[in-house]
C-alpha positions as CSV (number, residue, x, y, z in Angstrom):
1,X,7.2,-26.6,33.0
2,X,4.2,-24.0,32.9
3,X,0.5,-25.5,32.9
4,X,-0.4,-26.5,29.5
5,X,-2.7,-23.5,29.5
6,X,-0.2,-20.8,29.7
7,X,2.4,-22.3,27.0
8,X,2.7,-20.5,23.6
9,X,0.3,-17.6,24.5
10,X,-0.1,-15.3,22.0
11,X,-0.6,-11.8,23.3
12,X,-0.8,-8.2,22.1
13,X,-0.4,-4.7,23.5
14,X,-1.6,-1.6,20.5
15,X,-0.7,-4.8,17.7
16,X,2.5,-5.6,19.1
17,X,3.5,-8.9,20.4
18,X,4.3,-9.0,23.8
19,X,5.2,-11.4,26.8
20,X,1.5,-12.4,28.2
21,X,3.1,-13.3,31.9
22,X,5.9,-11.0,32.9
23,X,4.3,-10.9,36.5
24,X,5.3,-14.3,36.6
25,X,8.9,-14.5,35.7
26,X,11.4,-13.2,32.8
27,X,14.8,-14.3,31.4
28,X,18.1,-13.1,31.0
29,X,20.5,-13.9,27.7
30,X,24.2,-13.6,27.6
31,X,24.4,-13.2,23.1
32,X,26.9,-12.6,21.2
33,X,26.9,-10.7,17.3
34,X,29.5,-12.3,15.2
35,X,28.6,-16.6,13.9
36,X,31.3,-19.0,15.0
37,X,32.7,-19.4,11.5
38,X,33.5,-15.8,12.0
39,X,34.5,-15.5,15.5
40,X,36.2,-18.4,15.9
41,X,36.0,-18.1,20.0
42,X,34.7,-20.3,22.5
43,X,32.6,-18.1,23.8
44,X,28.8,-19.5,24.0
45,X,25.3,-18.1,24.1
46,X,23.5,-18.6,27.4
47,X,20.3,-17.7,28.4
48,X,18.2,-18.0,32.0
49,X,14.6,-18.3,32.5
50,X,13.4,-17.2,36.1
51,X,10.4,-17.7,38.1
52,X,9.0,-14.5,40.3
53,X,7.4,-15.1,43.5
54,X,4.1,-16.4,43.0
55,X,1.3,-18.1,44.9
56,X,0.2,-20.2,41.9
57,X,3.3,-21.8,40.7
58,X,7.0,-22.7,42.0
59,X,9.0,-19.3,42.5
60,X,12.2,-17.7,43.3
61,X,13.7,-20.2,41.0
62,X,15.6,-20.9,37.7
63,X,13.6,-23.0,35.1
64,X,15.4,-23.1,32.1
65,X,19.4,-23.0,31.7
66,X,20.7,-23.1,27.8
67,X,24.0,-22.8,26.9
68,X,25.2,-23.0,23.3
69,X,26.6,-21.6,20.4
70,X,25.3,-22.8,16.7
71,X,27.5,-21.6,13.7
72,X,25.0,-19.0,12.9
73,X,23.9,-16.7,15.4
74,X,20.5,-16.5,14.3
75,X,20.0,-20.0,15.4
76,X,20.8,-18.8,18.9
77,X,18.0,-15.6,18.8
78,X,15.5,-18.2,17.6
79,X,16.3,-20.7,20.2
80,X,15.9,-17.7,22.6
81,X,12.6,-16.3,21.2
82,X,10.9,-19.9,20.7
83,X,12.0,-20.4,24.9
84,X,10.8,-16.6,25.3
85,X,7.4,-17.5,23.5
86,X,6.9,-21.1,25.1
87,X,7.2,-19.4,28.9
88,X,5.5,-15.6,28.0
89,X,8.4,-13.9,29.5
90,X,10.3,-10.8,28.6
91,X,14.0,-10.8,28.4
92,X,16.4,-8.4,29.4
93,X,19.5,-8.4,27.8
94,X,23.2,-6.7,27.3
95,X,22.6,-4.0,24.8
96,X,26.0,-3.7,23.8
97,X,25.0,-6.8,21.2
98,X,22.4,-5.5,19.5
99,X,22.3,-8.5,16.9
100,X,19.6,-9.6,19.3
101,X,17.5,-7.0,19.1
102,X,17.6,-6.4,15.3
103,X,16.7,-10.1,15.1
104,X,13.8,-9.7,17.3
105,X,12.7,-6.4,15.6
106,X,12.9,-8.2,12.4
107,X,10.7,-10.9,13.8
108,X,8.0,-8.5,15.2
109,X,8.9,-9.7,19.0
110,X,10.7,-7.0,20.5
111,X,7.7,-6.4,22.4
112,X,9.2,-9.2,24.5
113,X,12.4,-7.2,25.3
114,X,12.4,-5.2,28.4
115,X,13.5,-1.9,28.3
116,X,16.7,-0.6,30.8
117,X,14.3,-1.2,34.3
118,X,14.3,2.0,36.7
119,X,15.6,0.4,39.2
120,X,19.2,0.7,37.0
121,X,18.7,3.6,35.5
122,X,21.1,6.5,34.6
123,X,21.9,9.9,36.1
124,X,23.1,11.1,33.1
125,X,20.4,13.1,30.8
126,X,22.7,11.7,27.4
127,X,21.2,7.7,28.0
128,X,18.8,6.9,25.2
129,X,16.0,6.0,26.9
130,X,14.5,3.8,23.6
131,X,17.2,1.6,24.0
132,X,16.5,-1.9,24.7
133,X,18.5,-3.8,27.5
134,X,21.4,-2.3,29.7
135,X,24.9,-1.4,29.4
136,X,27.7,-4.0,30.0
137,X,30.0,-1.4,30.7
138,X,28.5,0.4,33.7
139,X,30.4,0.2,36.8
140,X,26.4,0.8,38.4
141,X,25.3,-2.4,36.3
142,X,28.1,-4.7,37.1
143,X,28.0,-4.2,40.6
144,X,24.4,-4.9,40.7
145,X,24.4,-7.9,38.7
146,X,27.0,-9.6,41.3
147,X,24.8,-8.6,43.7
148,X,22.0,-9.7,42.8
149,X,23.5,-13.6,42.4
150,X,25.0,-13.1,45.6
151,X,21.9,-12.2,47.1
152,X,20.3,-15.5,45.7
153,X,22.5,-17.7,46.6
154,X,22.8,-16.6,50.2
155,X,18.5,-16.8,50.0
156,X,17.7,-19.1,48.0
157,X,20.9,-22.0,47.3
158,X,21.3,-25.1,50.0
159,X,19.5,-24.9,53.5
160,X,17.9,-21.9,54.8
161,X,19.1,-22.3,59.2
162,X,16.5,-20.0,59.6
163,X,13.8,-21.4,58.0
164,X,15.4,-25.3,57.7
165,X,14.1,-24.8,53.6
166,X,16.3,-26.4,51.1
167,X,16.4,-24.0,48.0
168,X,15.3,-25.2,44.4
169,X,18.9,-24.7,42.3
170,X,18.7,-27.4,39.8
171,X,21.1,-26.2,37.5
172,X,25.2,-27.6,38.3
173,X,26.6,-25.7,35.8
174,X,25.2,-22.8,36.8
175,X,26.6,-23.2,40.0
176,X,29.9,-23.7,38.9
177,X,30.1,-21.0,36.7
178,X,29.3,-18.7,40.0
179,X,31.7,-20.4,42.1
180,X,35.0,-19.4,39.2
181,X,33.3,-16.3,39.0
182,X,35.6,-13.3,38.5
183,X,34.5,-10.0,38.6
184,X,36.7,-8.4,36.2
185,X,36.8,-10.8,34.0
186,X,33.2,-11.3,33.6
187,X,32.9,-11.9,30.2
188,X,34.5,-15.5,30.6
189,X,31.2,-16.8,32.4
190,X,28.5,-16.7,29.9
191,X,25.8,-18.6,32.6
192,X,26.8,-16.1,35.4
193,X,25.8,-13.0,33.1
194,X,22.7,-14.6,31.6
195,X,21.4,-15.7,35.1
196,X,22.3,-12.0,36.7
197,X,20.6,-10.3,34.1
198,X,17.6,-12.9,34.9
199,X,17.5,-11.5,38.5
200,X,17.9,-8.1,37.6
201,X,15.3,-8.0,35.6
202,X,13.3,-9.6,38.3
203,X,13.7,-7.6,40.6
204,X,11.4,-4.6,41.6
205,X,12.4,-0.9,41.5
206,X,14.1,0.4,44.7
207,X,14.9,3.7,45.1
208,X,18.7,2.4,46.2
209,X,22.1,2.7,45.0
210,X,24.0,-0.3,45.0
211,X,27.1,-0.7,47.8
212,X,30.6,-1.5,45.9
213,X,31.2,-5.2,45.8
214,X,34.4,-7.2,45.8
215,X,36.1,-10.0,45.3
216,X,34.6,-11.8,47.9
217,X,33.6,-15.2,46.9
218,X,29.3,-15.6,46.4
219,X,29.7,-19.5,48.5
220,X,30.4,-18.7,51.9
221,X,33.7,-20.8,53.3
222,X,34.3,-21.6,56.8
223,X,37.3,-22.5,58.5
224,X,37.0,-26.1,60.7
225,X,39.7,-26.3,63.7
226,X,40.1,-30.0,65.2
């Protein structure tokens, strides 16, 4: 939990609302567009709230892990924006469901939406740059967001042997979700996207284009003979 002193901070950039501690973490959320009496699919909400690295306060670490999908999808953008609001950090989030958006445009908080970050941006010249969020489709994205989880959990999940650390991943069903994993069916694993789209929105621009990533698996496995 923050300190009692940075909860439910009101802050404003030219009149707009906006997340008052985006140096200190940001979220990720896995939504969806249609209500459940619609739909009528499994699929749930999920959203991931990440500590950065900080001096001040515990880093490098998931704090919040919500899961869920109410009968109206509004109910879930309001659960997201009262978490968003309660922490002060922006969210970055698929914008290939907008219903999000609209719903935090409506509410006067899409200050607290993080544009596409540089670090994923596009070659082409045709991407609207105004656009909230990234792409689900891009082969650039998807790539990234595996790797970005992979990279965590090889940092920052179980012991470090180099540093004999134990990392701070509180969340099992998380963890699970990571471990069934699939990349090309990646729609399946609501707690893998929001928590990838947590990292990538954590991390920091690098002039680097990301390697191809397969179908290895993010736990490492070893083989024990005798």
């Amino acid at each position: 939990m923050p300190d009692s002193d940075k909860r439910n901070v009101k802050a404003l950039e030219r009149g707009k609302k906006v997340a008052p501690f985006k140096d200190f973490g940001c979220g990720g959320v896995d939504s969806y567009d249609l209500d459940a009496t619609v739909d009528g699919r499994g699929s749930k909400g999920a959203l991931h709230m990440y500590n950065k690295f900080s001096m001040d306060r515990p880093s490098n670490m998931f704090v919040v892990e919500y899961a869920s999908r109410p009968d109206l999808a509004k109910i879930f953008y309001e659960d997201v924006l009262m978490c968003a609001f309660f922490y002060g950090y922006p969210l970055l989030v698929e914008n290939n469901k907008y219903g999000i958006v609209r719903y935090f445009e409506a509410r006067g908080y899409d200050g607290y939406l993080m544009d596409r970050p540089r670090h994923l941006g596009s070659s082409s010249s045709k991407v609207n740059v105004k656009t909230k969020g990234i792409p689900s489709n891009s082969q650039d994205v998807i790539q990234s967001h595996a790797q970005s989880i992979e990279t965590y959990i090889h940092h920052h999940v179980g012991v470090n042997y180099e540093s004999g650390e134990m990392g701070k991943m509180y969340f099992n069903s998380t963890m699970e979700d990571w471990i069934g994993f699939k990349i090309d069916k990646r729609t399946k694993f609501d707690l893998t996207i929001s928590s990838g789209l947590a990292l990538l929105g954590a991390q920091k621009s690098k002039e680097k284009k990301p390697k191809t990533f397969t179908e290895s698996k993010f736990f490492r496995r070893y083989k024990v003979n005798g």
